[in-house]
C-alpha positions as YAML, in Angstrom:
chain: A
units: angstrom
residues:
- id: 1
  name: UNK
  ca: [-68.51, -78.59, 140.27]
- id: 2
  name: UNK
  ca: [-65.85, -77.36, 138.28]
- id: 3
  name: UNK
  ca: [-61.76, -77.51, 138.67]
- id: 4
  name: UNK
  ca: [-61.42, -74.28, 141.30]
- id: 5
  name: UNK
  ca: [-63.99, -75.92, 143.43]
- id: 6
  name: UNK
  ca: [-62.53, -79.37, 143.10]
- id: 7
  name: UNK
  ca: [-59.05, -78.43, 144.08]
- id: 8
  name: UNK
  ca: [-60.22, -75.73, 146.89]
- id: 9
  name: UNK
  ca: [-61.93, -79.25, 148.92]
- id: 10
  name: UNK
  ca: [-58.42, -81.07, 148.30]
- id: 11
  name: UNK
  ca: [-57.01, -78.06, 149.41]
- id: 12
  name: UNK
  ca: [-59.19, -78.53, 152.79]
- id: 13
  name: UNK
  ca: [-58.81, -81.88, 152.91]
- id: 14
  name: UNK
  ca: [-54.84, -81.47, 152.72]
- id: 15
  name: UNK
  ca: [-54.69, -79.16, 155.17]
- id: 16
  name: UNK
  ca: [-57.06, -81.02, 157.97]
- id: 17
  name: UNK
  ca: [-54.72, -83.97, 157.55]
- id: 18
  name: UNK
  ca: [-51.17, -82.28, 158.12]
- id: 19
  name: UNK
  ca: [-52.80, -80.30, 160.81]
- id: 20
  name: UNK
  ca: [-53.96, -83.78, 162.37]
- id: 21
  name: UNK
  ca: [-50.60, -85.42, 161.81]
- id: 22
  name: UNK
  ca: [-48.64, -82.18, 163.09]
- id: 23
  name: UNK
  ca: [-50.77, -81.93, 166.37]
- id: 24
  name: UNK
  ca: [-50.78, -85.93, 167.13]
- id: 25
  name: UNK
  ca: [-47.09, -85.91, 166.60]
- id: 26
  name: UNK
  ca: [-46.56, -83.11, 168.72]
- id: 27
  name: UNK
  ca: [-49.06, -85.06, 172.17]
- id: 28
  name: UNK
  ca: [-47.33, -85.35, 175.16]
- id: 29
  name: UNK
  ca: [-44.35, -82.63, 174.77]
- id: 30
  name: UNK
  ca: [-46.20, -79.64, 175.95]
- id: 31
  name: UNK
  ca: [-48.66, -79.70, 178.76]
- id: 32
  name: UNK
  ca: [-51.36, -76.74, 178.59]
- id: 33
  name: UNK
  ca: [-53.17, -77.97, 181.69]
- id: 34
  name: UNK
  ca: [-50.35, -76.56, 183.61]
- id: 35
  name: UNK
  ca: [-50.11, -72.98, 185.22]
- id: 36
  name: UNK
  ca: [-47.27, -70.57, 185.69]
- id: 37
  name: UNK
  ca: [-46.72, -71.27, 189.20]
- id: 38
  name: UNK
  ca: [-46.06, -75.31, 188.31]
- id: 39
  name: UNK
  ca: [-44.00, -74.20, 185.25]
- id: 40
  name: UNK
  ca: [-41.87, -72.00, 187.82]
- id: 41
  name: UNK
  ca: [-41.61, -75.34, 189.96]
- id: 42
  name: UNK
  ca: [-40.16, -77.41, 187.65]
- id: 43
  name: UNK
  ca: [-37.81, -74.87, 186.69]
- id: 44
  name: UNK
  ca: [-36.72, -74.36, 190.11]
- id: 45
  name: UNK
  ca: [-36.80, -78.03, 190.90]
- id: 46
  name: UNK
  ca: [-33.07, -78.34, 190.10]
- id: 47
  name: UNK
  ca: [-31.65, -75.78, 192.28]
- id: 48
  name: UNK
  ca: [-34.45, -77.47, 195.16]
- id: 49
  name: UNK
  ca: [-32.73, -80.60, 194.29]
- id: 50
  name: UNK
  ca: [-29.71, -79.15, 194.58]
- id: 51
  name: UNK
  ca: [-29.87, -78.12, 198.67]
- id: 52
  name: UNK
  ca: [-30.59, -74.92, 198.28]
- id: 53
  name: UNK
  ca: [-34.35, -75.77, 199.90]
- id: 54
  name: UNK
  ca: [-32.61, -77.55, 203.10]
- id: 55
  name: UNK
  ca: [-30.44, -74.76, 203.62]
- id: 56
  name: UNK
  ca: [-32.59, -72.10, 203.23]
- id: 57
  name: UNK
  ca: [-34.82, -73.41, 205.88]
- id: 58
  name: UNK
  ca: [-31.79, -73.88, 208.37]
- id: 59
  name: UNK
  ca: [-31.42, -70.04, 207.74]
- id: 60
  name: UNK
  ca: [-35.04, -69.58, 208.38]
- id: 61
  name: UNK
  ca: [-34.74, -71.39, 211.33]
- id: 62
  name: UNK
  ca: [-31.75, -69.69, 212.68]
- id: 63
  name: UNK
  ca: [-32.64, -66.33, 212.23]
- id: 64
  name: UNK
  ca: [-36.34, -67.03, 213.74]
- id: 65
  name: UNK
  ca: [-34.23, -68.40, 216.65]
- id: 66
  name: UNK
  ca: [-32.78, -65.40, 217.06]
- id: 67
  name: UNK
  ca: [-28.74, -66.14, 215.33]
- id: 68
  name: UNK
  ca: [-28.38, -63.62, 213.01]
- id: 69
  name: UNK
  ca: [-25.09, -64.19, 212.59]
- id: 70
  name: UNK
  ca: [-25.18, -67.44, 211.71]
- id: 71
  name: UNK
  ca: [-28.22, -67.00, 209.12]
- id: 72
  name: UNK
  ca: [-26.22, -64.23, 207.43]
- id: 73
  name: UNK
  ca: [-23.19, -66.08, 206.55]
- id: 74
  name: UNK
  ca: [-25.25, -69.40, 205.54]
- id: 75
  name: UNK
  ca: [-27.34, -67.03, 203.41]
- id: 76
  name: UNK
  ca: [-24.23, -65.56, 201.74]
- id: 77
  name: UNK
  ca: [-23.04, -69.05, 200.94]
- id: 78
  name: UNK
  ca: [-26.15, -69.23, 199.44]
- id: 79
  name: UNK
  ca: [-26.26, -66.09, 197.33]
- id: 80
  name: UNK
  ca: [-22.61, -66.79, 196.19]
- id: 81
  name: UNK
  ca: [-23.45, -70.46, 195.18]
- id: 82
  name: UNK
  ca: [-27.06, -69.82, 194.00]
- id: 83
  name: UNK
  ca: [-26.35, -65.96, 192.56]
- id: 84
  name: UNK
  ca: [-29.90, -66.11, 189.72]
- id: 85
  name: UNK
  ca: [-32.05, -67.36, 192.85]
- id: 86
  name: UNK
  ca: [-34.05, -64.27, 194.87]
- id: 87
  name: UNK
  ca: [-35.40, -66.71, 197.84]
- id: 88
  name: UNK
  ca: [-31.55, -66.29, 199.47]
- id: 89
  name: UNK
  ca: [-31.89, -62.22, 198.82]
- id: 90
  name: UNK
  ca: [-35.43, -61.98, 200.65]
- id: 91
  name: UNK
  ca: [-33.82, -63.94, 203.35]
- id: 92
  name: UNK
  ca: [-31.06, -61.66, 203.66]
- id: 93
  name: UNK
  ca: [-33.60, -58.57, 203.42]
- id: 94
  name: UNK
  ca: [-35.61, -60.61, 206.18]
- id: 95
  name: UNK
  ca: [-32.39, -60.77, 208.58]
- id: 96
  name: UNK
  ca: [-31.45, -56.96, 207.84]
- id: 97
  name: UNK
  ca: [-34.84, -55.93, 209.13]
- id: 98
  name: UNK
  ca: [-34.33, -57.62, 212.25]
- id: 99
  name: UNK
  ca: [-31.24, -55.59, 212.37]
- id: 100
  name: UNK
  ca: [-33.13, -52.54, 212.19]
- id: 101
  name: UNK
  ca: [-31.52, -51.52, 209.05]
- id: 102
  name: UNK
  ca: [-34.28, -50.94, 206.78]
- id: 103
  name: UNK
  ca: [-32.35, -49.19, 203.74]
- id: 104
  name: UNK
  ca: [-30.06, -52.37, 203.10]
- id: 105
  name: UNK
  ca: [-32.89, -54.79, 203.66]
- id: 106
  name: UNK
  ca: [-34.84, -52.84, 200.88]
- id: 107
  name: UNK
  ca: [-31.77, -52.87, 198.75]
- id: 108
  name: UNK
  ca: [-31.89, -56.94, 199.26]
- id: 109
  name: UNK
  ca: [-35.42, -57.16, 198.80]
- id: 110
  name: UNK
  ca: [-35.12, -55.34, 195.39]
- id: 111
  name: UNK
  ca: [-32.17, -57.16, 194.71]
- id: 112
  name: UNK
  ca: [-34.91, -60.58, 195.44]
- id: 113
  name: UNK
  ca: [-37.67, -58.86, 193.36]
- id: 114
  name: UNK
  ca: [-35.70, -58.27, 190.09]
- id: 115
  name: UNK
  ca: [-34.39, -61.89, 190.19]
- id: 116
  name: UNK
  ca: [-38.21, -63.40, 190.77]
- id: 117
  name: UNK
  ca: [-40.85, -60.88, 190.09]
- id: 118
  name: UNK
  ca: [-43.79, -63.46, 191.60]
- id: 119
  name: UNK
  ca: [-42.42, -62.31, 195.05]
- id: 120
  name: UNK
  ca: [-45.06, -59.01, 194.27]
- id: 121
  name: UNK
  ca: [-47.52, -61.30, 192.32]
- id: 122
  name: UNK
  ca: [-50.85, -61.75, 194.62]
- id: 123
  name: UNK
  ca: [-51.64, -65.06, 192.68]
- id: 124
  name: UNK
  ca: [-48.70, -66.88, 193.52]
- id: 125
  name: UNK
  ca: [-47.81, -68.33, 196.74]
- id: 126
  name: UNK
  ca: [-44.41, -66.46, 197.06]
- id: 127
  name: UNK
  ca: [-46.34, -63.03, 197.44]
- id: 128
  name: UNK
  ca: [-44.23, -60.79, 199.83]
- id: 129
  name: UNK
  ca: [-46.04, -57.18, 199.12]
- id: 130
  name: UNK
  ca: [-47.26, -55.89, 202.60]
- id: 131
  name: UNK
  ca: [-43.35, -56.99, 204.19]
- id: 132
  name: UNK
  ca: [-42.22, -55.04, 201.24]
- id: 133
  name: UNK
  ca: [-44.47, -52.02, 201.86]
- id: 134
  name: UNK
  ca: [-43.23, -52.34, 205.90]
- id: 135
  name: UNK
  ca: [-39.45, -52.30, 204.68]
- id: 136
  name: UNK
  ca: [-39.99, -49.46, 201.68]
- id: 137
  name: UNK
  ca: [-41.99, -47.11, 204.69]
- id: 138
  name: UNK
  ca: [-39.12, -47.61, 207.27]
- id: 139
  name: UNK
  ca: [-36.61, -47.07, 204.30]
- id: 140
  name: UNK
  ca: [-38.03, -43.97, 203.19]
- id: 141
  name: UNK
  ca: [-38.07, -42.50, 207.11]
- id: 142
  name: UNK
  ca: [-34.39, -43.42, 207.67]
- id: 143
  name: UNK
  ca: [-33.26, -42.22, 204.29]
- id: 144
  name: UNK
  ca: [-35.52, -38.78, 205.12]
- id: 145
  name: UNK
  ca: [-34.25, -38.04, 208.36]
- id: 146
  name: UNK
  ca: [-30.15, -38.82, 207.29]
- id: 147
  name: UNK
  ca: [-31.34, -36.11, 204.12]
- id: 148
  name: UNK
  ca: [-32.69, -33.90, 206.83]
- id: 149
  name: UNK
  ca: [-29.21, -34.53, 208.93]
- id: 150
  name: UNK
  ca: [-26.60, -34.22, 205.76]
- id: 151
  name: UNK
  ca: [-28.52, -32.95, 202.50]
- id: 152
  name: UNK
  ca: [-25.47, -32.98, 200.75]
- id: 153
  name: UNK
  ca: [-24.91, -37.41, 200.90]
- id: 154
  name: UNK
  ca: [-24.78, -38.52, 197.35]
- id: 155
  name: UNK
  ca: [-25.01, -42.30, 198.78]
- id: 156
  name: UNK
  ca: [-28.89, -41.59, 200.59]
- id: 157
  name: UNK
  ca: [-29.97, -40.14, 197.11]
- id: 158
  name: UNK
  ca: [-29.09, -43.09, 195.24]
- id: 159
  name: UNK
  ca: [-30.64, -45.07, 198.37]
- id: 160
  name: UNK
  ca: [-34.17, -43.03, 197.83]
- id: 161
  name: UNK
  ca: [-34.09, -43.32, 194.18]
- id: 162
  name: UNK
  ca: [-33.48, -47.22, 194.31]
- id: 163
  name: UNK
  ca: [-36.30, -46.76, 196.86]
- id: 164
  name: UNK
  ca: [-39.11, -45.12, 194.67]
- id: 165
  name: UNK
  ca: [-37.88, -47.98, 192.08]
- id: 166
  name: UNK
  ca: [-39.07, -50.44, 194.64]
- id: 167
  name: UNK
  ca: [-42.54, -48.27, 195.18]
- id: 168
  name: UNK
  ca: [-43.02, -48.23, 191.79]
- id: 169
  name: UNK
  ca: [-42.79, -51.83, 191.47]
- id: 170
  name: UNK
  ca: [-45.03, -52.45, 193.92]
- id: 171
  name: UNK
  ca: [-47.82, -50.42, 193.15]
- id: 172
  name: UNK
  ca: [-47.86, -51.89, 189.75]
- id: 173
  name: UNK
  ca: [-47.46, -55.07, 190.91]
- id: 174
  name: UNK
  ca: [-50.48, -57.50, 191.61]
- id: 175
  name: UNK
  ca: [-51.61, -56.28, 194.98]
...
């Protein structure tokens, strides 16, 4: 054994002990076993804490009871007080569709989608795709047949191409 051999096995034997002392030191801060759907959860488990859960299903329940009204202005409380959070946008895109106004609610539910992408993710449990595909083809007939009526309406264009935005992001989304 000569000197290059002897100091390539302290070499090895250096490294396996700092790489033992770094990872032992480092046990208990990160937590691979988890998923990207808990991760989300604890990150949104401040604004939960916060009310935003309670009053979001008091403006579920009001608009499946049939008061818009008062499910619209709770959920703009809640998108003026909770302005990063999509859950208050999908509601809103939710209550629009009940209004029969498809091209706001898909303006909403983009609005939702670019603030939490999972809501077009299969694997998580806040998958909205086929409601989104409902709203995006009753968008696309109102925005036709207002083209058809005034070709000229600067506002529809911009409505169609934040529309085939939307399609777009669905059909490359998880679904």
């Amino acid at each position: 054994m000569d000197r290059l051999d002897r100091i390539s096995i302290w070499a090895i034997v250096i490294l396996i002990i700092s790489s033992f002392a770094l990872i032992s030191g480092h046990t208990g801060e990160a937590r691979p076993d988890r998923g990207p759907q808990q991760r989300a959860a604890v990150s949104n488990a401040a604004a939960s804490s916060g009310g935003i859960a309670g009053r979001m299903k008091l403006a579920r329940n009001l608009m499946e009871a049939g008061n818009l009204v008062k499910a619209e202005v709770l959920v703009r409380d809640l998108i003026q007080n909770y302005p990063y959070e999509g859950e208050p946008r999908m509601v809103m895109g939710d209550i629009c569709m009940r209004r029969q106004d498809p091209v706001r609610g898909m303006l909403e539910y983009k609005e939702a989608i670019d603030l939490n992408p999972d809501y077009l993710d299969k694997k998580t449990p806040l998958f909205q795709g086929k409601k989104l595909k409902v709203a995006v083809r009753e968008a696309l007939a109102e925005i036709d047949e207002g083209l058809r009526q005034n070709p000229a309406d600067e506002s529809l264009k911009k409505d169609r191409k934040t529309l085939y935005y939307l399609q777009r992001r669905i059909a490359g989304s998880c679904s």
